[in-house]
C-alpha positions as CSV (number, residue, x, y, z in Angstrom):
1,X,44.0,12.6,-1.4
2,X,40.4,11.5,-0.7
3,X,40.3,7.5,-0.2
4,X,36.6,6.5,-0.9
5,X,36.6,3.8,1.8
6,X,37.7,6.3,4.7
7,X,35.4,8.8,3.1
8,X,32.8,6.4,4.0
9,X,33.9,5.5,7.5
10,X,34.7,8.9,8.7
11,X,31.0,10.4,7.2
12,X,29.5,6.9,9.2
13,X,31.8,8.0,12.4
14,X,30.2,11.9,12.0
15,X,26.2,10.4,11.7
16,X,27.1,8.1,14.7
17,X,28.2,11.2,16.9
18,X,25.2,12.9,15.8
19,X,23.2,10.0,16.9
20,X,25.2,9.5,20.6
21,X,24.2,13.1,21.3
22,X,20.9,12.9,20.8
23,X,20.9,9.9,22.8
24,X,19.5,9.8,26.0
25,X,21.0,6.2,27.6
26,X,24.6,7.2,28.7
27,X,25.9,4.1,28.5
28,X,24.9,3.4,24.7
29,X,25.9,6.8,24.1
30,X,29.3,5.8,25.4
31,X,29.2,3.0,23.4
32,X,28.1,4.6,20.3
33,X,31.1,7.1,20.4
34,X,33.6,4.4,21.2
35,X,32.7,2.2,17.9
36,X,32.7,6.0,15.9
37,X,36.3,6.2,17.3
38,X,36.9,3.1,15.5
39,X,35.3,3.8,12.7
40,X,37.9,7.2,12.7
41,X,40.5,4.8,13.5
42,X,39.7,1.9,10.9
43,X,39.4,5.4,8.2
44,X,43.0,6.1,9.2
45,X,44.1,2.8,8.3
46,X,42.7,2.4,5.0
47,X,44.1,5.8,4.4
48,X,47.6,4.7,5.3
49,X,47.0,1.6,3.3
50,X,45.6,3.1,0.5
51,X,43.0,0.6,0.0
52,X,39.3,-0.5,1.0
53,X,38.5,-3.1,3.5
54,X,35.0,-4.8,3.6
55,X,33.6,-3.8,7.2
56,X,30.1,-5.1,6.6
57,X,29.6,-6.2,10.0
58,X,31.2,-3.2,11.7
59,X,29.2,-0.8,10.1
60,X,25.9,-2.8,10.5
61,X,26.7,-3.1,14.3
62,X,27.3,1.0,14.4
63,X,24.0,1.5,12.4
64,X,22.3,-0.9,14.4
65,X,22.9,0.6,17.7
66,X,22.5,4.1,16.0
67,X,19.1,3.0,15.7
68,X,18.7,1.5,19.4
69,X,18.7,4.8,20.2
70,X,16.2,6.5,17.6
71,X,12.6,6.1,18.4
72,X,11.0,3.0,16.8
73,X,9.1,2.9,13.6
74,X,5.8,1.3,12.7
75,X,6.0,-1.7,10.4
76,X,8.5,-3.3,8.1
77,X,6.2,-3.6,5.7
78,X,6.1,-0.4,4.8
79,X,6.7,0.2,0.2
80,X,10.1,-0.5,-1.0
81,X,10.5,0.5,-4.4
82,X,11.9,-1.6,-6.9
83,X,12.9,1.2,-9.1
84,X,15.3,2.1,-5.9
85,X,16.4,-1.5,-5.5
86,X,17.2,-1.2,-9.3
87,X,19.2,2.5,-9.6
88,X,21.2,1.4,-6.3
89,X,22.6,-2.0,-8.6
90,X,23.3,0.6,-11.8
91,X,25.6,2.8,-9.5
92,X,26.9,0.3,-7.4
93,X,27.0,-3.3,-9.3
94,X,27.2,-6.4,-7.8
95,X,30.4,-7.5,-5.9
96,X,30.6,-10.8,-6.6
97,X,29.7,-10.6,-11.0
98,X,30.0,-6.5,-11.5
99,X,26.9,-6.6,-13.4
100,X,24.7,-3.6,-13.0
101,X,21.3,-5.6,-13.1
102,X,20.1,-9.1,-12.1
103,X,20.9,-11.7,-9.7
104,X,23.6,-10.7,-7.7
105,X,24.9,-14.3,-6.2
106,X,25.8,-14.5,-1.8
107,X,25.0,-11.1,-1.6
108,X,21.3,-9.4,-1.1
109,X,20.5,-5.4,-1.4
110,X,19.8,-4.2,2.2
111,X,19.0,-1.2,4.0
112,X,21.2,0.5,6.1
113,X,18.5,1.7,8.7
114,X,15.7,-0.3,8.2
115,X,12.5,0.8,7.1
116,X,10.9,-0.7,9.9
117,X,13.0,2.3,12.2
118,X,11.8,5.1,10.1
119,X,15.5,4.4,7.2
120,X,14.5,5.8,3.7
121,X,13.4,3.8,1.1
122,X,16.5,5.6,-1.3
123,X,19.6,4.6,-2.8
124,X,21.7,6.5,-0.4
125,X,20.4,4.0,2.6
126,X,21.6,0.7,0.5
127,X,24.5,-1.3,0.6
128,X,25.6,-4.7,-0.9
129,X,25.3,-7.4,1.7
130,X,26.5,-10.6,2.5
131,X,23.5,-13.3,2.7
132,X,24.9,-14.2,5.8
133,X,25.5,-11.4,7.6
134,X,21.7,-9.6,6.2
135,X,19.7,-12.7,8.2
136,X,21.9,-12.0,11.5
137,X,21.2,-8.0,11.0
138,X,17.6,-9.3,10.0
139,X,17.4,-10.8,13.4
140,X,18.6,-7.7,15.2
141,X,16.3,-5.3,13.6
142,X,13.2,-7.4,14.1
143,X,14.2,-7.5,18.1
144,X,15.2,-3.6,18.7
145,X,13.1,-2.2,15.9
146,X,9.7,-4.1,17.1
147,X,9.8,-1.8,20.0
């Protein structure tokens, strides 16, 4: 039986690998597989529990050391589309109402690489976000991503 939330960590847990050999800095490399064993590990349990588990943080820790290693990009400025912003909340309403369009209350669209490292402006690249946790990912991107 495919479980949609271990789907998710275990195709996260493949990208991650992909990114750790790629990267150059053995000890991030290291560290990047360790948190994509996890990843395998927390898709294990969810398949044993039958059930999906909220790992916001988790997975915007793996993406953003993903990205430590992946050169940096040249401006969050760059275009985000509001026809993207609006398709992603048709397919995937919002968490905390299930509504498929407007305000979506303690929770913010973000991108899972940012566009300021060289992340697509597309649907596949969002995900629901806590308010709180987006400004402490904020925070990291504008440090590693300013490179």
């Amino acid at each position: 039986m495919n479980i949609p939330g271990a789907e998710h960590y275990r195709e996260i847990a493949g990208k991650l690998r992909e990114v750790a050999r790629a990267c150059q800095f053995a000890h991030t490399r290291r560290d990047i597989l360790k948190l994509a064993a996890r990843l395998d590990g927390r898709a294990n349990l969810v398949e044993r529990r039958v059930g999906s588990m909220a790992t916001t943080r988790l997975v915007s820790l793996l993406v953003a050391i993903a990205i430590a290693c992946s050169p940096a990009a040249s401006s969050a400025k760059e275009h985000r589309s509001r026809e993207v912003t609006r398709e992603f909340q048709r397919e995937h309403p919002c968490p905390s109402t299930g509504r498929t369009s407007g305000a979506c209350p303690g929770y913010t669209k973000d991108h899972v690489v940012p566009l300021a490292c060289r992340g697509p402006d597309a649907v596949s690249n969002l995900q629901w976000q806590t308010v709180r946790d987006a400004k402490a990912k904020d925070r990291w991107e504008r440090r590693v991503c300013a490179r």
